[in-house]
mmCIF file of the N, C-alpha and C atoms, coordinates in Angstrom:
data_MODEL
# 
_entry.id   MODEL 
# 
loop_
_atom_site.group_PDB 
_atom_site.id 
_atom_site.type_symbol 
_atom_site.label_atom_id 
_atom_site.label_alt_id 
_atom_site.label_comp_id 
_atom_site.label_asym_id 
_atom_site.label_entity_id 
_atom_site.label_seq_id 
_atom_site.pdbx_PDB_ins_code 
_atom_site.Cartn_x 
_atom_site.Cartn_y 
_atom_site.Cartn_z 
_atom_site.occupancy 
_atom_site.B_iso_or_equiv 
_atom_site.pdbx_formal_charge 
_atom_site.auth_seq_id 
_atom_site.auth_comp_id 
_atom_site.auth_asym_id 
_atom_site.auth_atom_id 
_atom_site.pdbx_PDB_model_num 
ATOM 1   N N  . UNK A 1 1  ? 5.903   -0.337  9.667   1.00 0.00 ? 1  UNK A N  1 
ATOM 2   C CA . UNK A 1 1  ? 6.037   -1.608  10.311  1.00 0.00 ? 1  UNK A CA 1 
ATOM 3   C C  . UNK A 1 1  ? 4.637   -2.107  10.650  1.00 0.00 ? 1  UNK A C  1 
ATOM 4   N N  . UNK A 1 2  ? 4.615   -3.223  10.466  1.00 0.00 ? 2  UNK A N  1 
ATOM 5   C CA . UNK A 1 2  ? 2.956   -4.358  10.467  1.00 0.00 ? 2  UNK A CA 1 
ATOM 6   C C  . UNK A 1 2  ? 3.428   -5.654  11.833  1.00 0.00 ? 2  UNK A C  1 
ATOM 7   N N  . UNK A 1 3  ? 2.060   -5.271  12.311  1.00 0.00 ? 3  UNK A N  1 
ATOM 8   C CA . UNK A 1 3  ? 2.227   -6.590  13.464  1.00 0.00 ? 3  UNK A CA 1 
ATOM 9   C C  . UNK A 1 3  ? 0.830   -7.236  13.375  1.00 0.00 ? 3  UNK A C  1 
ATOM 10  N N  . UNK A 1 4  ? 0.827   -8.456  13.792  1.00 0.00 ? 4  UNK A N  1 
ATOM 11  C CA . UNK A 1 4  ? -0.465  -9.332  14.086  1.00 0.00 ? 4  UNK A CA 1 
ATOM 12  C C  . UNK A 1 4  ? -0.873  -9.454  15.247  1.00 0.00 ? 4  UNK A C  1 
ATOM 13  N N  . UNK A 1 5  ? -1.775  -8.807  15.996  1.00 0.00 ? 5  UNK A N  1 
ATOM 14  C CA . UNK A 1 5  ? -2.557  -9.535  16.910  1.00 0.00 ? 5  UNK A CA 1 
ATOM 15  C C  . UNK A 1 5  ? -1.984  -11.034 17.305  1.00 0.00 ? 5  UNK A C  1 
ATOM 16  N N  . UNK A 1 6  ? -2.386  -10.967 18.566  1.00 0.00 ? 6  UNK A N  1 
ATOM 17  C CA . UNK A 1 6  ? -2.798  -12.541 18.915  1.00 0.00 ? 6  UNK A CA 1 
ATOM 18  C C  . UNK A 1 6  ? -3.646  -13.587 18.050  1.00 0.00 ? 6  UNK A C  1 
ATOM 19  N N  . UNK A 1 7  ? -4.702  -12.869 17.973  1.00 0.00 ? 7  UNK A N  1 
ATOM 20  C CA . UNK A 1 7  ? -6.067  -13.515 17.502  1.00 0.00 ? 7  UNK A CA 1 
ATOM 21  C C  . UNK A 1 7  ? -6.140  -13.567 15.698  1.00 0.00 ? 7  UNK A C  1 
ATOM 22  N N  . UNK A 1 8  ? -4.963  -12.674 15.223  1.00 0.00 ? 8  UNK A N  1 
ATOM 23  C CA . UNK A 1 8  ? -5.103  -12.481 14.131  1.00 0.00 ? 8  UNK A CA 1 
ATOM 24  C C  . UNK A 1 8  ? -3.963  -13.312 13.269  1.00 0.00 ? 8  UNK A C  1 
ATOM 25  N N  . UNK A 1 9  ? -4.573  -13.493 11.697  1.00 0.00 ? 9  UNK A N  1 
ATOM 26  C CA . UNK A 1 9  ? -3.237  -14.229 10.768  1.00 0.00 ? 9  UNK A CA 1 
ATOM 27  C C  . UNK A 1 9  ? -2.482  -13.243 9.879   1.00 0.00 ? 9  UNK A C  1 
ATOM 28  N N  . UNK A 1 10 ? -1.860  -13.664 9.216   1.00 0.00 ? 10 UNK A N  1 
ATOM 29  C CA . UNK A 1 10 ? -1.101  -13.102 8.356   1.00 0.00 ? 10 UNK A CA 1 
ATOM 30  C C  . UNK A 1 10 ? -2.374  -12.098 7.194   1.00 0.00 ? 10 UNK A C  1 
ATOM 31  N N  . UNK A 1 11 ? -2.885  -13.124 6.822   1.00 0.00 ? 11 UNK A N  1 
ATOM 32  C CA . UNK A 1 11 ? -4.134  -12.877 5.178   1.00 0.00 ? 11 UNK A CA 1 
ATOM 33  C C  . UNK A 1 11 ? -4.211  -11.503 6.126   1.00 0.00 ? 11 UNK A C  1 
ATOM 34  N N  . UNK A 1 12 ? -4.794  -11.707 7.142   1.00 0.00 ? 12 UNK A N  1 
ATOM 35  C CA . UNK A 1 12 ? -6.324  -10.626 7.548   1.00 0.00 ? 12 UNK A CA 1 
ATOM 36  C C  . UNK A 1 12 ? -5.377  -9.168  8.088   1.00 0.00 ? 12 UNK A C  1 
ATOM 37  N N  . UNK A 1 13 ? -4.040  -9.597  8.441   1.00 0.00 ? 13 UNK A N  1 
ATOM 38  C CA . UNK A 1 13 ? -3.242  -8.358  8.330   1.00 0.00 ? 13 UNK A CA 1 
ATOM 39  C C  . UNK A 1 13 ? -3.404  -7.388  6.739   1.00 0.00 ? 13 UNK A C  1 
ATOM 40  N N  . UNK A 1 14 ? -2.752  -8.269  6.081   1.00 0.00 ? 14 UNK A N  1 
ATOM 41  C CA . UNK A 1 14 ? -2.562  -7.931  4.878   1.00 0.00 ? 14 UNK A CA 1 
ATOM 42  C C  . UNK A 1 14 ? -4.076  -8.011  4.112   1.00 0.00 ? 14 UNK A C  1 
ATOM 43  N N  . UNK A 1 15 ? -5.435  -7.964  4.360   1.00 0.00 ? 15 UNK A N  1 
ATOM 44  C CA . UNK A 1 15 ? -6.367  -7.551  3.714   1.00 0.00 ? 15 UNK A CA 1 
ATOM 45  C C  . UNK A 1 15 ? -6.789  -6.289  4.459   1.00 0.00 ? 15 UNK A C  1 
ATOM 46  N N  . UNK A 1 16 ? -6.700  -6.091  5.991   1.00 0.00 ? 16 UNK A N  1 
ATOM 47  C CA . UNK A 1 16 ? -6.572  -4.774  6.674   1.00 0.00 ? 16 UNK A CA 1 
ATOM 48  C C  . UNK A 1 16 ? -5.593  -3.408  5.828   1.00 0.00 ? 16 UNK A C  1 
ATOM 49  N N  . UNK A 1 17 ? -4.712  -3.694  5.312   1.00 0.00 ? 17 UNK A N  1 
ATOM 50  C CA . UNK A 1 17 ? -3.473  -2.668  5.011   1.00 0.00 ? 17 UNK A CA 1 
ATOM 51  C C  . UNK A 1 17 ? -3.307  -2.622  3.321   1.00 0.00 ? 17 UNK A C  1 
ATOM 52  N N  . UNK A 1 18 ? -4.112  -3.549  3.008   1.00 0.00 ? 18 UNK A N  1 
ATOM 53  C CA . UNK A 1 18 ? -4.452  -3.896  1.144   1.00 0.00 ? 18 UNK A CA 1 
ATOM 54  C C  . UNK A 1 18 ? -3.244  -2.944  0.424   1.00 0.00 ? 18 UNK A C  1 
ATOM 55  N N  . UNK A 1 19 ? -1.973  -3.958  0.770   1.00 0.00 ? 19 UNK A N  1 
ATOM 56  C CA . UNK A 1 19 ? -0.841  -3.258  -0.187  1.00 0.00 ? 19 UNK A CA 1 
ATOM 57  C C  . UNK A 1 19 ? -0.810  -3.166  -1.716  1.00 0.00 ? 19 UNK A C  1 
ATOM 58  N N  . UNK A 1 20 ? -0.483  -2.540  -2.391  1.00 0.00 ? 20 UNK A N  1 
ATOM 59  C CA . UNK A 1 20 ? -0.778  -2.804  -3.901  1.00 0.00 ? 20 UNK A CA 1 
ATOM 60  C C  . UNK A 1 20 ? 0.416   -3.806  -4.142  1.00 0.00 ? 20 UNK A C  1 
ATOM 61  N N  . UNK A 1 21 ? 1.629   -4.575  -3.796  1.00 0.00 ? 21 UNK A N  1 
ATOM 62  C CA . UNK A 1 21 ? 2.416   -5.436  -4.037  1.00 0.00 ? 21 UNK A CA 1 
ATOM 63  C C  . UNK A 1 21 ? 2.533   -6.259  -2.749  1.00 0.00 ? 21 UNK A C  1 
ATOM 64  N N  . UNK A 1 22 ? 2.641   -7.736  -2.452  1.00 0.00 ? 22 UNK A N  1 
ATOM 65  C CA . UNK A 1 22 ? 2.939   -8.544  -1.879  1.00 0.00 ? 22 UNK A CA 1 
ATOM 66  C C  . UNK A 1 22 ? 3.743   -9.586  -2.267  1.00 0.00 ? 22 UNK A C  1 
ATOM 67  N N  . UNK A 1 23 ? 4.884   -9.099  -1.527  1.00 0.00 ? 23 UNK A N  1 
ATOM 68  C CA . UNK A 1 23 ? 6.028   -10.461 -1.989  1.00 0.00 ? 23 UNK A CA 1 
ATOM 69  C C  . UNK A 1 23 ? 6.220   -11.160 -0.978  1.00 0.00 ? 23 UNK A C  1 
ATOM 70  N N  . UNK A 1 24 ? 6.062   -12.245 -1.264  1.00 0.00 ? 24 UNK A N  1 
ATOM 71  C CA . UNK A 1 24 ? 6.486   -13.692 -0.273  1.00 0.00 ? 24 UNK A CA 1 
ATOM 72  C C  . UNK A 1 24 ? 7.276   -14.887 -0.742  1.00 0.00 ? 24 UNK A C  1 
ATOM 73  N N  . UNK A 1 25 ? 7.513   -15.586 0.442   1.00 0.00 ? 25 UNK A N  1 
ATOM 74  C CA . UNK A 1 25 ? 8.242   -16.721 -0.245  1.00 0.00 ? 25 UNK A CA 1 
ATOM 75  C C  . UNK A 1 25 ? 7.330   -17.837 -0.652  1.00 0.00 ? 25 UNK A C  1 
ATOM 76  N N  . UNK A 1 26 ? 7.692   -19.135 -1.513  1.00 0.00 ? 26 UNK A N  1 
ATOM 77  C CA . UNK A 1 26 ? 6.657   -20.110 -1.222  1.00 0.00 ? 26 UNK A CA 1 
ATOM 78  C C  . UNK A 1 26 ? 6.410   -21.019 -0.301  1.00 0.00 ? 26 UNK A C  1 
ATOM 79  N N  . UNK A 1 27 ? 6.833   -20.736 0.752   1.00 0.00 ? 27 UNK A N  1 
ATOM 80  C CA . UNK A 1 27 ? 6.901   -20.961 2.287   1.00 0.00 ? 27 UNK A CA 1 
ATOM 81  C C  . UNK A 1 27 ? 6.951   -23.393 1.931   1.00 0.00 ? 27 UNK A C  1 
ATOM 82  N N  . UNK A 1 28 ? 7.733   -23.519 0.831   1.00 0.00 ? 28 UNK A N  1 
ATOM 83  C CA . UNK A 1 28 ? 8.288   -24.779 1.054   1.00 0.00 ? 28 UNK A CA 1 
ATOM 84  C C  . UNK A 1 28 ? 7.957   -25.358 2.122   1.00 0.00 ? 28 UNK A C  1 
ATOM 85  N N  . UNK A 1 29 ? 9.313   -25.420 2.499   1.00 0.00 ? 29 UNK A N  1 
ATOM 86  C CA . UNK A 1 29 ? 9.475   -26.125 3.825   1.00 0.00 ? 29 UNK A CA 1 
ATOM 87  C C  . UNK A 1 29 ? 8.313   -26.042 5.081   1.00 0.00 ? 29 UNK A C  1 
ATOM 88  N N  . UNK A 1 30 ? 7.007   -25.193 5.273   1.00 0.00 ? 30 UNK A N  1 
ATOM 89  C CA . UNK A 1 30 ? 6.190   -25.488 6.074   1.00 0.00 ? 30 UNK A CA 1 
ATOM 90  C C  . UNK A 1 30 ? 4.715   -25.836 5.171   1.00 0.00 ? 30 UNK A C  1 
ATOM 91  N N  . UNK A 1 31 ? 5.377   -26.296 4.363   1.00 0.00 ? 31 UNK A N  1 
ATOM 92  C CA . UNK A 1 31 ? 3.375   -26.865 3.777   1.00 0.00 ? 31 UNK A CA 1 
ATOM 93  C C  . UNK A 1 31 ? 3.072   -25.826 2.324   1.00 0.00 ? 31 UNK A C  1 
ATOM 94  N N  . UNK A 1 32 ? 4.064   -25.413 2.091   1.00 0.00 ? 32 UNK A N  1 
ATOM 95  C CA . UNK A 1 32 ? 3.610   -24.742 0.886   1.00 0.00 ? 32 UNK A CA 1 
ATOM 96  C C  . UNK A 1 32 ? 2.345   -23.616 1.094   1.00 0.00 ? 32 UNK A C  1 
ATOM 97  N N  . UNK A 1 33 ? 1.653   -23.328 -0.345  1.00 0.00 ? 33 UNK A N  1 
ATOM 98  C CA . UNK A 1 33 ? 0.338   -22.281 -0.931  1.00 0.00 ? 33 UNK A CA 1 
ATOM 99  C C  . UNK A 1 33 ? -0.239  -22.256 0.341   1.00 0.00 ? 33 UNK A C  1 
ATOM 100 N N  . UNK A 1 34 ? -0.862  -23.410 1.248   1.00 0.00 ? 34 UNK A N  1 
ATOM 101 C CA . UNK A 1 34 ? -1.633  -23.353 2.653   1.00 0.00 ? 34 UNK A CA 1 
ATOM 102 C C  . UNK A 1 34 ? -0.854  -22.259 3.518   1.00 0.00 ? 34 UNK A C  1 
ATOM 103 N N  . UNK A 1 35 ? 0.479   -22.121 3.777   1.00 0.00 ? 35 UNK A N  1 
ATOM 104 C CA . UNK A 1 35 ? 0.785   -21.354 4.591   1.00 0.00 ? 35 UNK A CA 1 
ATOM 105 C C  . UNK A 1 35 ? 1.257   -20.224 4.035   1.00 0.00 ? 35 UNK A C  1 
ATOM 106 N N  . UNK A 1 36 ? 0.834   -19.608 2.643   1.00 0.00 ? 36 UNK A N  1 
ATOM 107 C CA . UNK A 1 36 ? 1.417   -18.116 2.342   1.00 0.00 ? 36 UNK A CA 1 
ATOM 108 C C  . UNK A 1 36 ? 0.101   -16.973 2.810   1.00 0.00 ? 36 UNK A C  1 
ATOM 109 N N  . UNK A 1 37 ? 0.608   -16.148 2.702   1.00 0.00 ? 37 UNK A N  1 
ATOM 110 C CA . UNK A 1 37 ? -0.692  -15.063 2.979   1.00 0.00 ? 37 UNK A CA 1 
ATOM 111 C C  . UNK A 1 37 ? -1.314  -14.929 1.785   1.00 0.00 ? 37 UNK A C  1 
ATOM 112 N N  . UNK A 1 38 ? -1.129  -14.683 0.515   1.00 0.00 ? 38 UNK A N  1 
ATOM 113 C CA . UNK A 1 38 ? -2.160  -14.524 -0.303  1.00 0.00 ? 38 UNK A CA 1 
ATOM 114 C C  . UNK A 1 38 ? -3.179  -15.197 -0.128  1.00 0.00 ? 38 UNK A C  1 
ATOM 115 N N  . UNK A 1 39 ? -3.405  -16.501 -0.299  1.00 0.00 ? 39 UNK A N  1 
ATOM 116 C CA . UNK A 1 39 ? -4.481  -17.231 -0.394  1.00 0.00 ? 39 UNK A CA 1 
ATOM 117 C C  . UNK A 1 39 ? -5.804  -16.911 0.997   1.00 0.00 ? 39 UNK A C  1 
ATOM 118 N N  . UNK A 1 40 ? -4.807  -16.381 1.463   1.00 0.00 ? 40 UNK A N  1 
ATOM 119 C CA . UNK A 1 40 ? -5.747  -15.756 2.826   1.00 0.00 ? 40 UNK A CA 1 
ATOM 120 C C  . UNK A 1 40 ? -6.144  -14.548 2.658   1.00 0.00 ? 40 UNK A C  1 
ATOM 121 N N  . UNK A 1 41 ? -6.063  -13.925 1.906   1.00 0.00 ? 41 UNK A N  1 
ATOM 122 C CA . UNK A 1 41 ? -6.273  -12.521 2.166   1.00 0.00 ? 41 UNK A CA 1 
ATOM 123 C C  . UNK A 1 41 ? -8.523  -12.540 2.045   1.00 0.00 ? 41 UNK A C  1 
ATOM 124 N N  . UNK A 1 42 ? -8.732  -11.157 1.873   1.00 0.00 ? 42 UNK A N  1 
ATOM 125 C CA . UNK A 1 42 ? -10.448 -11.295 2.172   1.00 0.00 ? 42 UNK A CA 1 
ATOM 126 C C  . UNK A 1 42 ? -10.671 -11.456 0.453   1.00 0.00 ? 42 UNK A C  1 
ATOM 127 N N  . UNK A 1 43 ? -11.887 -12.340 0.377   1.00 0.00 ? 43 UNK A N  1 
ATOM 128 C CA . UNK A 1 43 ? -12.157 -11.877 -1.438  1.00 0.00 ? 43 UNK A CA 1 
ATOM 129 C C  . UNK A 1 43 ? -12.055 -11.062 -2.322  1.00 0.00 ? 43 UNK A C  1 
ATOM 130 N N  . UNK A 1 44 ? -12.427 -9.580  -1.277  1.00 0.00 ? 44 UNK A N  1 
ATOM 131 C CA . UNK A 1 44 ? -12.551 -8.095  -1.896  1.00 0.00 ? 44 UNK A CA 1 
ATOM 132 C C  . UNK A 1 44 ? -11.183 -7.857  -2.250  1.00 0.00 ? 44 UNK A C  1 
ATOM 133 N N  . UNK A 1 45 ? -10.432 -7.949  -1.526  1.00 0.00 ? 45 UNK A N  1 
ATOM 134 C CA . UNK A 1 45 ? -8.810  -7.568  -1.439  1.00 0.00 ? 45 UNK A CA 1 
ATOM 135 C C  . UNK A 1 45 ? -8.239  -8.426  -2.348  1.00 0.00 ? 45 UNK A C  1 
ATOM 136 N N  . UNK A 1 46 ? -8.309  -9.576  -2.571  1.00 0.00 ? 46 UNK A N  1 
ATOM 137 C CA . UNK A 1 46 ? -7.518  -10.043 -3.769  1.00 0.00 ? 46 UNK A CA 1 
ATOM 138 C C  . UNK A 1 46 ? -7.241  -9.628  -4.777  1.00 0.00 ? 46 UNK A C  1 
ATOM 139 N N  . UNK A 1 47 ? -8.080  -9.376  -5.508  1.00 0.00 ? 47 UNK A N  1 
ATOM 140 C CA . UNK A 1 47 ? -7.704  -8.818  -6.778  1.00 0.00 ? 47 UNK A CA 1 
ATOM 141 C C  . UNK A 1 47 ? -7.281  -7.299  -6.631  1.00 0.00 ? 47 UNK A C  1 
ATOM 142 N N  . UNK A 1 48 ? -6.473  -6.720  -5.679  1.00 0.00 ? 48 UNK A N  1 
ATOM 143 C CA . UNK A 1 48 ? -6.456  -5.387  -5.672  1.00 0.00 ? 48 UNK A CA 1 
ATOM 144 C C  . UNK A 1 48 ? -4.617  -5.907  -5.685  1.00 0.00 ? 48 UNK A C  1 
ATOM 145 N N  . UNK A 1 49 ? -4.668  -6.654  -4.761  1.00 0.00 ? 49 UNK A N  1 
ATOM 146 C CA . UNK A 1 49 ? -3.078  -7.359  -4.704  1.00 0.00 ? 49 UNK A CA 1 
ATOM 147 C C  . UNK A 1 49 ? -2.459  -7.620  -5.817  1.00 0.00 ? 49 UNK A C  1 
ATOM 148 N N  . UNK A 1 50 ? -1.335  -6.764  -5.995  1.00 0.00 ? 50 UNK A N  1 
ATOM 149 C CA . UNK A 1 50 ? -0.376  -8.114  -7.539  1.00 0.00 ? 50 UNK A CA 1 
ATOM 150 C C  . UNK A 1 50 ? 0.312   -8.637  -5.941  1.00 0.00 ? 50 UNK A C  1 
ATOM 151 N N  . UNK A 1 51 ? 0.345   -10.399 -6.277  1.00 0.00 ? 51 UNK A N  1 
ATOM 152 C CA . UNK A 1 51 ? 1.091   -11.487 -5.481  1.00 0.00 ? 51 UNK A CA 1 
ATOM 153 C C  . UNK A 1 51 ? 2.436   -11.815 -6.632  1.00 0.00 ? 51 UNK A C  1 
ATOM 154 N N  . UNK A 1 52 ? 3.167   -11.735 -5.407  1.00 0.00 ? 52 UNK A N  1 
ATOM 155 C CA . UNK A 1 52 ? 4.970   -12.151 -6.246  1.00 0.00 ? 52 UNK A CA 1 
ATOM 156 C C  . UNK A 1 52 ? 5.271   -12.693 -5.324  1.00 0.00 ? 52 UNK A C  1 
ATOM 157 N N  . UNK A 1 53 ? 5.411   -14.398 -6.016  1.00 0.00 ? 53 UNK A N  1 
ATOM 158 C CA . UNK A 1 53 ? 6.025   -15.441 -5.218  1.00 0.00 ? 53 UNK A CA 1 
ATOM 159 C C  . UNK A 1 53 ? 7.666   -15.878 -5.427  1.00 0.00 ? 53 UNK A C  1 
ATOM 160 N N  . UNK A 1 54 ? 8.246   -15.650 -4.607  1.00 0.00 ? 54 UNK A N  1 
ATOM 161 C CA . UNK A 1 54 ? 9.777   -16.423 -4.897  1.00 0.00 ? 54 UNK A CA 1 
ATOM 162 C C  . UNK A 1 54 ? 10.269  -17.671 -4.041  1.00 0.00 ? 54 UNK A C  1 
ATOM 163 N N  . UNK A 1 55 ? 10.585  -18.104 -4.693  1.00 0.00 ? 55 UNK A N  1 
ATOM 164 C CA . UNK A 1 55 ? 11.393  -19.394 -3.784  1.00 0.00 ? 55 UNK A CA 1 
ATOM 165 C C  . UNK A 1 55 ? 11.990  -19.326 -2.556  1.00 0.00 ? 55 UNK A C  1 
ATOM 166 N N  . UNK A 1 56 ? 11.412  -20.360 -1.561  1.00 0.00 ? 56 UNK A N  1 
ATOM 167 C CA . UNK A 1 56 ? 12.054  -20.311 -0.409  1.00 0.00 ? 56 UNK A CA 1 
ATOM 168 C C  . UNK A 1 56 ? 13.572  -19.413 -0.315  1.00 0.00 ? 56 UNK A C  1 
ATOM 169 N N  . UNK A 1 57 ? 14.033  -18.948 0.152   1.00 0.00 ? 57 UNK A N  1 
ATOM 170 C CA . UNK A 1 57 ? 15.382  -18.707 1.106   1.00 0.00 ? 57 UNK A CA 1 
ATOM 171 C C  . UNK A 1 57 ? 16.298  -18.102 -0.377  1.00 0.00 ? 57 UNK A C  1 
ATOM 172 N N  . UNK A 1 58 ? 15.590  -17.926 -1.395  1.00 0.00 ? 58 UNK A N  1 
ATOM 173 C CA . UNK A 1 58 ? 16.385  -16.944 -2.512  1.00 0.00 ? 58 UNK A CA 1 
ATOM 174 C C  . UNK A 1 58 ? 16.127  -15.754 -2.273  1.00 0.00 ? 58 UNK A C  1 
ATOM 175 N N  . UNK A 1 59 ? 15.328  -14.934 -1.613  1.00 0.00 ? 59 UNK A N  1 
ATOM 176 C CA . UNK A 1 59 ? 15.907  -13.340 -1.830  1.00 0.00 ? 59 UNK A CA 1 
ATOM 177 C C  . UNK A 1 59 ? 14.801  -12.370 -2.840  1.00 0.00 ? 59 UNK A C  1 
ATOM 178 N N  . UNK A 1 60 ? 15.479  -11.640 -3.141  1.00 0.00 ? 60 UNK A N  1 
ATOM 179 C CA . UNK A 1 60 ? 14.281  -10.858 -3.399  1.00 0.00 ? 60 UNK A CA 1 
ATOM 180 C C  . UNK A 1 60 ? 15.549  -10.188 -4.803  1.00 0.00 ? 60 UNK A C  1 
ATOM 181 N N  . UNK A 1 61 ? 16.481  -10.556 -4.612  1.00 0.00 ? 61 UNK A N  1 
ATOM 182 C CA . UNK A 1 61 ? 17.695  -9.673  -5.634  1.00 0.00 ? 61 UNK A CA 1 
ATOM 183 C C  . UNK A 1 61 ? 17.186  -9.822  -6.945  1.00 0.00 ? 61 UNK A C  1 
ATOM 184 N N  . UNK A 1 62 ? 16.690  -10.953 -7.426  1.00 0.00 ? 62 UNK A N  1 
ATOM 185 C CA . UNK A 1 62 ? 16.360  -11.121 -8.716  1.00 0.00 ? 62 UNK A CA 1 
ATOM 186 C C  . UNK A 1 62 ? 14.909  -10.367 -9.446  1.00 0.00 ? 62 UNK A C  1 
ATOM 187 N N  . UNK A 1 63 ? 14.331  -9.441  -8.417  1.00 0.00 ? 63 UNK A N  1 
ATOM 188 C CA . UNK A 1 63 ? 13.192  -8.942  -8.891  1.00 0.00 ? 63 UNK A CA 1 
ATOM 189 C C  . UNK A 1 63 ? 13.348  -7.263  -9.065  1.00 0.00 ? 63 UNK A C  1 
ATOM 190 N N  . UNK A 1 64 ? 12.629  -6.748  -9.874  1.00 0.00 ? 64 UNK A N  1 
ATOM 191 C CA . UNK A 1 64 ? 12.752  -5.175  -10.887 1.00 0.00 ? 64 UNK A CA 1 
ATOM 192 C C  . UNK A 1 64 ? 12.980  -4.229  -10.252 1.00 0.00 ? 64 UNK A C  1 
ATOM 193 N N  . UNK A 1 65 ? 13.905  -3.592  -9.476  1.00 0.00 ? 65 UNK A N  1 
ATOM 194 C CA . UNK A 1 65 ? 14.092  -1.918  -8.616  1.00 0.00 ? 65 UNK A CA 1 
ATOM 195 C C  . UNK A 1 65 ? 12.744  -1.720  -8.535  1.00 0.00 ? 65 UNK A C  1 
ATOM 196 N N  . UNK A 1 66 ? 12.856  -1.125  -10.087 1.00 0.00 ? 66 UNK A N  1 
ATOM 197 C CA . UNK A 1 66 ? 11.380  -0.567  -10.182 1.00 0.00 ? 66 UNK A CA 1 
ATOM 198 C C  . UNK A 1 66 ? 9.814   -0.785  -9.920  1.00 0.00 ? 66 UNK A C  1 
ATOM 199 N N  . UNK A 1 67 ? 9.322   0.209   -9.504  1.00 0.00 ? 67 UNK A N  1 
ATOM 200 C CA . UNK A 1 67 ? 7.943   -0.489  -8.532  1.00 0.00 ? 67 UNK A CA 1 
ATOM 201 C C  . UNK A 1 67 ? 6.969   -0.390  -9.798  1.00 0.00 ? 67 UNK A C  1 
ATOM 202 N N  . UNK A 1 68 ? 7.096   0.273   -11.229 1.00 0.00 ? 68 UNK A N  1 
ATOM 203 C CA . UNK A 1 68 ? 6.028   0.275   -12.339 1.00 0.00 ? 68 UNK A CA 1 
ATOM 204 C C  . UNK A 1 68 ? 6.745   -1.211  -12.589 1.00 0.00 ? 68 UNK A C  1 
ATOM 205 N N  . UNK A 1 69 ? 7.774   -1.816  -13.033 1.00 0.00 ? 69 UNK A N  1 
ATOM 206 C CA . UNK A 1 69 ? 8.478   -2.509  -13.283 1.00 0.00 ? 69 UNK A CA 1 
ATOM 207 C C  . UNK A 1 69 ? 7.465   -4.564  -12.444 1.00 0.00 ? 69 UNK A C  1 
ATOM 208 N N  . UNK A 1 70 ? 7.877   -3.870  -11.333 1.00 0.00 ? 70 UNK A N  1 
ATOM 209 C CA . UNK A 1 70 ? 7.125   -4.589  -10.714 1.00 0.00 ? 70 UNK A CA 1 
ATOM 210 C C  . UNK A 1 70 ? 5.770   -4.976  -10.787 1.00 0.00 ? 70 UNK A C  1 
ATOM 211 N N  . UNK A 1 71 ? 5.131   -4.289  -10.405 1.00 0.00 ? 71 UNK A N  1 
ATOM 212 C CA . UNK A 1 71 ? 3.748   -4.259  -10.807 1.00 0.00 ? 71 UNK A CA 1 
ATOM 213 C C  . UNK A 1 71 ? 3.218   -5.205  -12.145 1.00 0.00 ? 71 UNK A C  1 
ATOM 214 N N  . UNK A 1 72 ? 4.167   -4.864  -13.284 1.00 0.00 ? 72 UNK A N  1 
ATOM 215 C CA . UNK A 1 72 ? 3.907   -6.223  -14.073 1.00 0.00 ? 72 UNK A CA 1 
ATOM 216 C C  . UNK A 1 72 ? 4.760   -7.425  -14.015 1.00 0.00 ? 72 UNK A C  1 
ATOM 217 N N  . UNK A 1 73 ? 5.488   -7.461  -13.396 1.00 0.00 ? 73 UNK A N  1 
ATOM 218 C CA . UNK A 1 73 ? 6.283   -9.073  -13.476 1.00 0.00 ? 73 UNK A CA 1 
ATOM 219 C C  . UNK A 1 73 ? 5.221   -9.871  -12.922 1.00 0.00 ? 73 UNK A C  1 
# 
C-alpha cells in the first residue's frame, strides 16, 4: 500500500517506488494527460515505467493476466 504526503503528488510517489508497470485511467473527466501521473513522474524514472492507459471508469478486465504479457501491450 502507497500514500502521498501532504506536500507530495502522485508523479513523485510513483518516481520514489519506480514500479516496472503503471496503470491508470485517462483521468477524462478532470483535465485529461495534465492530471495522470505518468507525465509527472522524474526524467530518470520514465523510461524505466511501461505506462498503460485505459479509459476513464472501464476497468482494468480487458488487459493480459499475465505480467510478461503485460509488459508488452
Amino acid at each position: 500500500m502507497l500514500f502521498r504526503a501532504v506536500s507530495e503528488g502522485y508523479g513523485e510517489v510513483a518516481s520514489r517506488e519506480q514500479p516496472d508497470i503503471l496503470i491508470e485511467d485517462d483521468c477524462e473527466s478532470i483535465g485529461g494527460g495534465p492530471e495522470m501521473t505518468y507525465p509527472h513522474l522524474s526524467p530518470d524514472v520514465e523510461p524505466k515505467v511501461k505506462s498503460i492507459v485505459v479509459k476513464e471508469f472501464s476497468g482494468i478486465d480487458s488487459l493480459p493476466d499475465d505480467i510478461s504479457e503485460l509488459l508488452r501491450y
